[in-house]
C-alpha positions as CSV (number, residue, x, y, z in Angstrom):
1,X,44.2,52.7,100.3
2,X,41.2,55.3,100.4
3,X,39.1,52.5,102.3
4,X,41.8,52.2,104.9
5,X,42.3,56.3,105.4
6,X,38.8,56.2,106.1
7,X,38.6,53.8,108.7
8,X,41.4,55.4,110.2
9,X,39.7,58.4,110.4
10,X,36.2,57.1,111.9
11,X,38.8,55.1,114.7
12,X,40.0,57.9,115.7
13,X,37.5,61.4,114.8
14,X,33.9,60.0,114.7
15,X,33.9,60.7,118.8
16,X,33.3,64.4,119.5
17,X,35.4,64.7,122.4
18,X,38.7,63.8,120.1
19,X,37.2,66.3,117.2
20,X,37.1,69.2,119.9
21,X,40.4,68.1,121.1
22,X,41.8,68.5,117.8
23,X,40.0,71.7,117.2
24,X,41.4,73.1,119.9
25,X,45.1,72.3,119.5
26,X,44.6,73.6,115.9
27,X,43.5,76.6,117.2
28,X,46.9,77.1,119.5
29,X,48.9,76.1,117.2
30,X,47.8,78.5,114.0
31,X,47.8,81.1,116.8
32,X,51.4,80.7,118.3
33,X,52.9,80.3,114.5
34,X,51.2,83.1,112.8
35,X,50.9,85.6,115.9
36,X,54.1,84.4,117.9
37,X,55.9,87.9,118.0
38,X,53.0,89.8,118.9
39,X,52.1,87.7,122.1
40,X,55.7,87.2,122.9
41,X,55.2,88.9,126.3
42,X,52.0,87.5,127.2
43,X,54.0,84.1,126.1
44,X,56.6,85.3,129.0
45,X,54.0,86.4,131.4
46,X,52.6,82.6,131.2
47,X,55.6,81.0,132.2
48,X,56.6,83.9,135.3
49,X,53.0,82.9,136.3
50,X,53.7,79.0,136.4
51,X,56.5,79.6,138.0
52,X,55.4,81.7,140.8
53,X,52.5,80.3,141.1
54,X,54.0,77.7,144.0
55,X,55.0,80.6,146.3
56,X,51.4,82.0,145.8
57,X,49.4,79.3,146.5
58,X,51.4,78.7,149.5
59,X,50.8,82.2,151.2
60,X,47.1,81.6,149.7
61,X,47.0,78.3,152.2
62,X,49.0,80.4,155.4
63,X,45.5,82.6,155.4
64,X,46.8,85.5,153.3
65,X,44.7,87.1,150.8
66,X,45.9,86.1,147.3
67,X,45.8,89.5,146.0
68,X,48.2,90.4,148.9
69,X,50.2,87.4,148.2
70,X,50.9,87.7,144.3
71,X,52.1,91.4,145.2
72,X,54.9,89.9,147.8
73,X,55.8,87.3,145.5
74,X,56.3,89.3,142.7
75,X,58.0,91.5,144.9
76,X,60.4,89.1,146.2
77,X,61.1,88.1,142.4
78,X,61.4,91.7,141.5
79,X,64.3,91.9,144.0
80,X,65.9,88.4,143.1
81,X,66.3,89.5,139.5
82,X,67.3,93.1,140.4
83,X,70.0,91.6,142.9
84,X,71.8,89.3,140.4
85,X,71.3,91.7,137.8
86,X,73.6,93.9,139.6
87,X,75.8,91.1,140.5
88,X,75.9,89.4,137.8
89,X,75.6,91.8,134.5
90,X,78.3,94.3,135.0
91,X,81.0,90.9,135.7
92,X,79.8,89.3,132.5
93,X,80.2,92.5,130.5
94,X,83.2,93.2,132.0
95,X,84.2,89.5,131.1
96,X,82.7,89.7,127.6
97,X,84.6,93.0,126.7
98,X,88.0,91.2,127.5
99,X,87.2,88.4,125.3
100,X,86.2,90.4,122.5
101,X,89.9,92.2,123.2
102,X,91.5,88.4,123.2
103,X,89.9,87.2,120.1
104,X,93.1,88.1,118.1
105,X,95.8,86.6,120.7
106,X,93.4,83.2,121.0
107,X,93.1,83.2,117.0
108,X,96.5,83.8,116.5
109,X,97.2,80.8,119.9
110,X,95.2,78.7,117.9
111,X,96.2,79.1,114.7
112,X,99.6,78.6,115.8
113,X,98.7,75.2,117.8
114,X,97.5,74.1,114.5
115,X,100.1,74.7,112.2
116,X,102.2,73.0,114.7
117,X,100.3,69.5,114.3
118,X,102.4,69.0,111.2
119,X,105.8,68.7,112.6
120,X,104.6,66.7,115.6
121,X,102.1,64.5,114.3
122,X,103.1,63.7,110.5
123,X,101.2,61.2,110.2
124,X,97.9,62.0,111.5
125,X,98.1,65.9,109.9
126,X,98.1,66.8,106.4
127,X,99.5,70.1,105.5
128,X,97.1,71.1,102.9
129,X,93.9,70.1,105.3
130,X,95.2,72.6,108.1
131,X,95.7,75.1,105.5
132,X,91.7,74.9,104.6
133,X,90.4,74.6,108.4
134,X,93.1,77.6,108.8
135,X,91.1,79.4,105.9
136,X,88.1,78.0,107.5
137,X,88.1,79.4,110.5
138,X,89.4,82.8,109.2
139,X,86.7,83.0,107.4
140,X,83.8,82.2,110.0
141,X,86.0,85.0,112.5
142,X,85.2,87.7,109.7
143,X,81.6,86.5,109.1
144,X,81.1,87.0,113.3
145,X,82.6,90.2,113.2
146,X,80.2,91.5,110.5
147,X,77.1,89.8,112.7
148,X,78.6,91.9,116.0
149,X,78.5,94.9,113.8
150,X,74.7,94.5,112.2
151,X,73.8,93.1,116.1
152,X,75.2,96.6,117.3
153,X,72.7,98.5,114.9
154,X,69.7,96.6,115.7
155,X,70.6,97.5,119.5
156,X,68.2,100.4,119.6
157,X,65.1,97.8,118.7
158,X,66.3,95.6,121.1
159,X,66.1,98.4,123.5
160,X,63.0,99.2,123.0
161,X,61.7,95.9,123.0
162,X,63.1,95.1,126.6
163,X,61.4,98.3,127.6
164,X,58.2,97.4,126.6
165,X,58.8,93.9,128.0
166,X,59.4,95.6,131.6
167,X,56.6,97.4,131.6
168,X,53.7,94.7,130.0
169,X,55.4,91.6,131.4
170,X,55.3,92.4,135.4
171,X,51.7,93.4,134.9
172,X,50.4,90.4,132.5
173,X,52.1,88.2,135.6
174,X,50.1,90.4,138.4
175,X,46.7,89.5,136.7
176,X,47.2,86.2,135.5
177,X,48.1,85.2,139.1
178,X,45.3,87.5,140.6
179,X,42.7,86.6,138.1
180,X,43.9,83.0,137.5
181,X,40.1,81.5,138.6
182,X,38.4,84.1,136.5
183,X,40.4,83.7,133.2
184,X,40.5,79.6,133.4
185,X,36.3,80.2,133.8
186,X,36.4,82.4,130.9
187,X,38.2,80.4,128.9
188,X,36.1,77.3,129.5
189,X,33.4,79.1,128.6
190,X,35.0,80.1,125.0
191,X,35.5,76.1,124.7
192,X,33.4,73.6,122.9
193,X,31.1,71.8,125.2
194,X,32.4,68.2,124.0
195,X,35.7,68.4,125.8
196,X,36.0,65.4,128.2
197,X,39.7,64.3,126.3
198,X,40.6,68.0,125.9
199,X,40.4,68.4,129.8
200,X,41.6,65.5,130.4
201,X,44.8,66.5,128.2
202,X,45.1,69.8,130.0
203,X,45.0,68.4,133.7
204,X,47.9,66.1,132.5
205,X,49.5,68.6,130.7
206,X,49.4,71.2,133.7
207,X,51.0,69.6,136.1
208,X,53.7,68.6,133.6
209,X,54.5,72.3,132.5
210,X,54.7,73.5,135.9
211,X,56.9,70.9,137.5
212,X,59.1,71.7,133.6
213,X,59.5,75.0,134.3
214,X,60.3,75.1,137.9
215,X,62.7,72.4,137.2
216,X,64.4,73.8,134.1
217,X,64.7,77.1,136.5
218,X,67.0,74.9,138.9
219,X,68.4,73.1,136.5
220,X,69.8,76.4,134.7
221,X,70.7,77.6,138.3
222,X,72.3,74.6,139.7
223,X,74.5,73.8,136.4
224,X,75.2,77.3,135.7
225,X,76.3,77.8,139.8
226,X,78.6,74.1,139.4
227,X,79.8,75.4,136.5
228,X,81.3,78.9,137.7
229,X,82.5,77.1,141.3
230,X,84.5,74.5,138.9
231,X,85.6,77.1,136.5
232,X,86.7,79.5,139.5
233,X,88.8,76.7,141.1
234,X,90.5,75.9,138.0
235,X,91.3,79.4,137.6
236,X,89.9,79.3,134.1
237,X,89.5,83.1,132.4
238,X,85.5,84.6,131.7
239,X,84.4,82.1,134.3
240,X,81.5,84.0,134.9
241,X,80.8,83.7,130.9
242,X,81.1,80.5,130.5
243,X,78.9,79.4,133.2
244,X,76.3,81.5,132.3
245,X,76.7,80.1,128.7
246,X,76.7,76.6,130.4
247,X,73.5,77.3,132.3
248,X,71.8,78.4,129.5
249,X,72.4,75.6,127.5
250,X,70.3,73.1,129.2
251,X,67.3,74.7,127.5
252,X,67.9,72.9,124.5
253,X,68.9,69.2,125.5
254,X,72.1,67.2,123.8
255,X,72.3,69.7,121.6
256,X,73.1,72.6,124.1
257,X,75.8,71.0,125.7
258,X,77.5,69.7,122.7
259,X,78.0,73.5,121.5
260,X,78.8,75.1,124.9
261,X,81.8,72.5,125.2
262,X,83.8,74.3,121.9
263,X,83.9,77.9,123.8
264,X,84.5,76.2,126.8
265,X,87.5,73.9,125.1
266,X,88.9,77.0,123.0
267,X,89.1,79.2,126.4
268,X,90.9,76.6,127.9
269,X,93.1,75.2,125.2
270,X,93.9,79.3,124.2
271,X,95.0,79.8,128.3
272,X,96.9,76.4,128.7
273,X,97.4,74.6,125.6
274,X,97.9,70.8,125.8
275,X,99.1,70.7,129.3
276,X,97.0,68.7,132.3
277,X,95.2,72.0,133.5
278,X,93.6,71.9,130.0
279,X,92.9,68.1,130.6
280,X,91.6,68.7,133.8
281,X,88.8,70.9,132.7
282,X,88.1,68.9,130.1
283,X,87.4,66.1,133.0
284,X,85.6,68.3,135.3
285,X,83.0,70.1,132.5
286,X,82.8,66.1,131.8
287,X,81.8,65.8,135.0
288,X,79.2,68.1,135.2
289,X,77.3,67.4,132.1
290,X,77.4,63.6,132.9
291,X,75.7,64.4,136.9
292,X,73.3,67.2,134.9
293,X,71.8,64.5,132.2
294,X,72.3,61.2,134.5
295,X,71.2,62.7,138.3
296,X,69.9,65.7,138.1
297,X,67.5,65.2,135.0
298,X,65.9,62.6,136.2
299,X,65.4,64.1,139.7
300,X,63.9,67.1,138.6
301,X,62.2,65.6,135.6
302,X,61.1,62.0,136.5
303,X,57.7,62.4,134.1
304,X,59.0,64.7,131.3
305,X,61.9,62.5,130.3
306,X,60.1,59.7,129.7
307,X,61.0,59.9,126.2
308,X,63.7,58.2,123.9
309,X,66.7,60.4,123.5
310,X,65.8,60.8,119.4
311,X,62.0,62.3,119.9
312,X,63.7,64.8,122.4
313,X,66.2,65.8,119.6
314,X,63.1,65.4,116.8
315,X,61.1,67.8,119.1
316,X,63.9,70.5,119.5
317,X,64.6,70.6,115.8
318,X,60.9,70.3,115.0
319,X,59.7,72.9,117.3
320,X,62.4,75.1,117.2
321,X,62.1,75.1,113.7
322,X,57.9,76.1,114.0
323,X,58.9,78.3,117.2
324,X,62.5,79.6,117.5
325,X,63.1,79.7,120.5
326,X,59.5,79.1,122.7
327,X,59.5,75.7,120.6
328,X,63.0,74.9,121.6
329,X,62.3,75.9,125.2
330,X,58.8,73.7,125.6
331,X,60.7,70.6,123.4
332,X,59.9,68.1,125.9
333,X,56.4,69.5,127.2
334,X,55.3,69.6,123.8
335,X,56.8,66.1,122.5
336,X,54.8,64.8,125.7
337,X,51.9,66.5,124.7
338,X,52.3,64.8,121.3
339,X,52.4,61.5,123.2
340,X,49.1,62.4,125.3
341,X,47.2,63.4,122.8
342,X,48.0,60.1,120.9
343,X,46.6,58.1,123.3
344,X,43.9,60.1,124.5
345,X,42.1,59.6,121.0
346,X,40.3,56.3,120.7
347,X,42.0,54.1,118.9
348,X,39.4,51.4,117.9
349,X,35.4,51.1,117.5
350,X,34.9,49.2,121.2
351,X,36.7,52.6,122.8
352,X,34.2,54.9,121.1
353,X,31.1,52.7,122.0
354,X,32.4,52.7,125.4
């Protein structure tokens, strides 16, 4: 057993190049898991800076300085998210307020729907079980109510936090696009010299990340815009809320869209009850999730998703679990980097001699 360990070991570490690729990936990781919180806006900063990095380099090639450029992009972006803030921020709260006023009349709808199942379905309902999801659910309404409260107390931190966010994050962006020659040098330099499958990894890997995070961008925007057009023409309430809840989900794959759907089903079930209008959404949010995984996944992720369904859903609950939510948001970037880093290592003693 030792013997085999060992040869496993010379296969795939006795070339420098995989040793300093290993090193190196060490490195980041004992560095994202220890010091996650404290780098969390220079985390943020990195991915503004892939994703404005297409509008930059696009002035850069019309003839205009870059400096000049990263200011009008970030500009531009500045006044994007200042725009739909406005928009979009006082109709959600505005929506989330009334729902936190409806809670009782939907608990009360529901609860009512479901000591009805009973009567009209003998056979398939037993009293005492919808007596204990009845005390179930009660029971998970109180424990919410108590995490609103102790959320509302911890408001102030989050306050502050977003402050200092607004302040280092527009700035970390401005340099990293400004400098972005300067700090890749630097960093080589800080590198171990043996580092042909380490940059060979990296050019993979950064093209990957920047065409995941433009397309997760759309992806959140073009689901989350379906969503409220669909929700609007059903004349379903907090339409706004949902979608947004809807677009956000498709950061964490399968798993997102499975929990969006019970908001989504309770809103509807609470405004129609069994009646087609509730069946109709039901069809149409079907709809949207089956185009979203099926159409526009692929489209905007034809590399990336070159993984089986299960290490997507590994890789969530894997990095998620390392990362909150950084490791949940870079699932599929990281479970590809898993995969490129496998096969960049040599894998027998012809491949090393070579």
């Amino acid at each position: 057993m030792f013997e085999m360990v060992v040869r496993w070991y010379k296969r795939r570490f006795s070339d420098p190049h995989a040793v300093s690729l290993v090193a190196i990936l060490l490195f980041g990781f004992i560095t994202i898991y220890f010091f996650g919180n404290l780098i969390a806006p220079l985390l943020v900063a990195i991915v503004l800076a892939y994703l404005l990095e297409w509008p930059v380099a696009k002035l850069s090639n019309c003839g205009i300085n870059r400096t000049i450029a990263v200011v009008l992009v970030i500009l531009a972006f500045t006044g994007l998210m200042l725009l739909a803030v406005l928009i979009l921020v006082p109709t959600i709260w505005q929506q989330v307020g009334n729902l936190v006023n409806d809670v009782p009349n939907m608990y009360s709808a529901t609860q009512h729907f479901i000591a009805a199942l009973p009567e009209k379905y003998p056979d398939l309902a037993d009293l005492k079980i919808v007596e204990s999801v009845m005390t179930n659910i009660k029971s998970q309404v109180i424990g919410a109510g108590e995490s609103v409260v102790k959320g509302s107390l911890a408001s102030l931190v989050s306050i502050a936090t977003l402050a200092i966010y607004l302040i280092l994050v527009p700035l970390l962006v401005f340099f990293l696009l400004k400098d972005k020659q300067e700090m890749i040098s630097m960093a080589s330099g800080l590198l171990p010299r043996n580092r042909e499958l380490a940059t060979k990894v990296w050019i993979e890997m950064n093209e990957q990340i920047t065409n995941y995070i433009r397309g997760k961008v759309l992806e959140i925007l073009i689901v989350g815009c379906v969503s409220y057009v669909t929700f609007i023409f059903l004349d379903l309430r907090y339409s706004a809320l949902l979608a947004v809840a809807v677009g956000v989900s498709v950061l964490i794959p399968y798993i997102g869209a499975a929990a969006v759907t019970l908001p989504v089903a309770i809103v509807g079930l609470s405004q129609w009850g069994l009646t087609p209008p509730f069946y109709w959404l039901l069809v149409a949010y079907g709809i949207v999730q089956a185009l979203d995984g099926n159409v526009l996944v692929p489209i905007l992720f034809s590399e990336a998703v070159n993984l089986h369904p299960v290490a997507i859903i590994v890789a969530v609950l894997v990095f998620g679990g390392l990362w909150g939510f950084w490791g949940v948001f870079f699932a599929i970037p990281l479970a590809t980097l898993v995969k490129a880093v496998w096969n960049a290592l040599p894998s027998n003693e012809e491949e090393i001699a070579e």
